[in-house]
C-alpha positions in Angstrom: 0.0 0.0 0.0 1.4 3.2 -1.2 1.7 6.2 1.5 -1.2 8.6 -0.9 -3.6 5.8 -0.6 -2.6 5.0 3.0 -3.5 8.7 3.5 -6.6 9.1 1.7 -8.2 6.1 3.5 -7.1 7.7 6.7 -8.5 10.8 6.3 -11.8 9.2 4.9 -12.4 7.1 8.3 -11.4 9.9 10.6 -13.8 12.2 8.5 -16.5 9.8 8.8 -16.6 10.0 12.9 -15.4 13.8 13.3 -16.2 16.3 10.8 -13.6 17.5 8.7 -14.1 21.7 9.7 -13.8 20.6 13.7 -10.8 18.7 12.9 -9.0 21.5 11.1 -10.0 23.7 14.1 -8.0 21.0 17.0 -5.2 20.6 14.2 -5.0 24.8 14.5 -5.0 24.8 18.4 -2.8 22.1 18.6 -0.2 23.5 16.6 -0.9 26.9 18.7 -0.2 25.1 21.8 2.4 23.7 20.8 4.1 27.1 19.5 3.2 28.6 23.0 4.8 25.9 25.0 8.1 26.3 22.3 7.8 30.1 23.1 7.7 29.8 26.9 10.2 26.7 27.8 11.5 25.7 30.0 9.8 27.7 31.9 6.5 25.2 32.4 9.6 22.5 32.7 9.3 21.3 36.9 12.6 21.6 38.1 12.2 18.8 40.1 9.9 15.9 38.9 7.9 14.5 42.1 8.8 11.0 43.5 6.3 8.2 44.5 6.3 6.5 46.9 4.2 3.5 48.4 3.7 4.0 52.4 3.5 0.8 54.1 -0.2 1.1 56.3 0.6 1.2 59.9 -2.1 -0.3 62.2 -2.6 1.0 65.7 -0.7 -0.8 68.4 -3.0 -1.5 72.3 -0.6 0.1 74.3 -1.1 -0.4 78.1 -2.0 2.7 80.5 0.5 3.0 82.5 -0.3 4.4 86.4 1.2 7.5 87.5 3.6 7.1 89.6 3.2 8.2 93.1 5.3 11.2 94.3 7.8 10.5 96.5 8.3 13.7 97.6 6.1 14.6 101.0 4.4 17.7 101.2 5.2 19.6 104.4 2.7 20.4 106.7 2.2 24.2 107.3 0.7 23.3 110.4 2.3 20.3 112.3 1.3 19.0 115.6 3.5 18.9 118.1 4.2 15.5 120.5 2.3 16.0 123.4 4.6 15.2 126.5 3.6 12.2 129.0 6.4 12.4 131.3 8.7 14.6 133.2 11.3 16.6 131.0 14.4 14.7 132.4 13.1 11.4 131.3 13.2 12.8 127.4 16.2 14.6 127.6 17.7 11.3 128.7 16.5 9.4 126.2 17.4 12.0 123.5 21.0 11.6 124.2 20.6 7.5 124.4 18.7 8.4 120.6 21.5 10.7 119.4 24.4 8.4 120.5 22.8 5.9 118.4 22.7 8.1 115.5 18.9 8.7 115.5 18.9 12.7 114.9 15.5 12.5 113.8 14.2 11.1 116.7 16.6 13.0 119.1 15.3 15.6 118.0 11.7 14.6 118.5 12.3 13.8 122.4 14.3 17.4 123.1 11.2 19.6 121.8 9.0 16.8 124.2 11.2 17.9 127.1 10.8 21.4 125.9 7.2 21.6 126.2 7.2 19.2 129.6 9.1 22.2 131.2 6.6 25.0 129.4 4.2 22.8 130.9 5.5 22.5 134.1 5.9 26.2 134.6 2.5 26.6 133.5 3.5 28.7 130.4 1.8 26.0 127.6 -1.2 24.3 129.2 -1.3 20.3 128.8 -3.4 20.0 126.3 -2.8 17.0 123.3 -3.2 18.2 119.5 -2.1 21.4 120.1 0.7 21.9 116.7 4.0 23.3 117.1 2.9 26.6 116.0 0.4 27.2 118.5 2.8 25.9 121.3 5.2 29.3 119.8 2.4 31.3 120.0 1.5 30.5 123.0 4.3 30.4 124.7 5.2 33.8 123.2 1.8 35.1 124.9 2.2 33.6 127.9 6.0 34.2 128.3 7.4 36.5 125.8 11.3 35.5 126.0 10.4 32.0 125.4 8.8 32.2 121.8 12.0 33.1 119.8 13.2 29.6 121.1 10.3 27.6 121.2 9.4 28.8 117.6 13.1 28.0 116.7 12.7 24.6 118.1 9.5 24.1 116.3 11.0 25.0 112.6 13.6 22.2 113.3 11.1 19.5 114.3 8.9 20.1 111.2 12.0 20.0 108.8 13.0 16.6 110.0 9.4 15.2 110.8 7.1 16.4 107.9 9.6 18.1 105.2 11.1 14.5 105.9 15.0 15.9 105.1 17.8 14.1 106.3 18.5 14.4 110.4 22.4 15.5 111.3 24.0 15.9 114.0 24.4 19.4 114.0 20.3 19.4 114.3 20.9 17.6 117.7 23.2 20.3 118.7 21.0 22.7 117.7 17.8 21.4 119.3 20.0 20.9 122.5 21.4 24.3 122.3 17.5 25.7 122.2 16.5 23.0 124.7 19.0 24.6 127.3 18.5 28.4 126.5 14.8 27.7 127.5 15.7 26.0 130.5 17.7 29.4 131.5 15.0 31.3 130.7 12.2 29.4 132.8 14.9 29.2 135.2 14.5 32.9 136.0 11.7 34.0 137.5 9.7 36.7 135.2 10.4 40.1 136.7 7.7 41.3 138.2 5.7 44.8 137.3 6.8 48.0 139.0 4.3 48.9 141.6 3.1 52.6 141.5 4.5 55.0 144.6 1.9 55.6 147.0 1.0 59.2 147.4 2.3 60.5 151.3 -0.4 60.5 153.8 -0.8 64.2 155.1 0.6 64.9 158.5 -2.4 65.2 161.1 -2.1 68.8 161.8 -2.1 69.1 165.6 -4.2 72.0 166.6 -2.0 74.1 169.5 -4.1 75.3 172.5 -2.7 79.1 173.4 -1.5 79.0 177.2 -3.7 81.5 178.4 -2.2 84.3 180.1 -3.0 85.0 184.0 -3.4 88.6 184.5 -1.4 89.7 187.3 -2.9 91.9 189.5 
């Protein structure tokens, strides 16, 4: 088959399903395209072609709830209580220095401000009263006594850093504690001085009325 007739018989199928005017009009827009794409390149050229890829699916794992752990750091009590005493103040000191030879600050320290407040008790400056907190114990004291509640309320800080900031006890807490513990005991060992007593106004001397000596007349 020659190229003419291979032509003609080409054109006469393709004119039988589109008409011949329409397909002159796509063969003009075509070749305008194609001059506007020759006109403008590269300039509708991607600089970089894109890249496919095939995502594996990823199926949701049952992971396990996990509990919060607990906090292991305590939270200090603003307000502690303070031990109430049961016994004489001797007995605790006693103790204390059995506990702080053993190397149980913590505790030491714990028996010292129990003697403290046997003594406040004993000299009727704190009454004996159980749940009172160290705080009121200061400001009572401090009320009651006022050169005791420096030292009482020192006392008091100590005792609720070692028993409810729970921070490690030292020796140098002992000292401390046993250095407050005797600066009380010198202050309730001296007897509160006692309030000036107003002057009393004189008492008038009773005036003593003088009887005139009568005079005899001599004759």
């Amino acid at each position: 088959m020659s190229f003419s007739r291979w032509w003609t018989e080409t054109v006469a199928a393709v004119g039988d399903h589109v008409p011949l005017p329409l397909l002159a009009l796509l063969l003009v827009l075509a070749a305008a395209l194609t001059g506007l794409a020759w006109h403008t390149f590269p300039a509708w050229v991607p600089r970089r072609l894109p890249r496919f890829r095939l995502r594996r699916p990823r199926f949701p794992r049952l992971r396990r709830r996990r509990r919060p752990a607990p906090d292991p750091t305590p939270t200090a009590d603003p307000t502690p209580e303070a031990p109430t005493p049961i016994a004489p103040a001797a007995a605790y000191l006693s103790l204390a220095d059995r506990l702080a030879a053993e190397g149980r600050y913590a505790e030491a320290v714990r028996e010292r401000l129990r003697a403290m407040i046997a003594e406040l008790v004993a000299h009727q400056v704190v009454p004996r009263q159980p749940g009172l907190t160290v705080r009121e114990v200061a400001t009572t004291a401090a009320r009651n006594r006022p050169a005791t509640g420096p030292t009482v309320a020192a006392a008091g800080e100590i005792f609720a850093e070692l028993w409810y900031a729970q921070r490690p006890a030292s020796a140098d807490h002992d000292r401390r504690m046993r250095d407050l513990a005797a600066e009380l005991h010198g202050v309730l060992g001296n007897p509160p001085a006692a309030a000036a007593q107003d002057d009393a106004p004189p008492t008038p001397a009773a005036v003593v009325p003088q009887q005139a000596a009568a005079r005899e007349d001599r004759p």
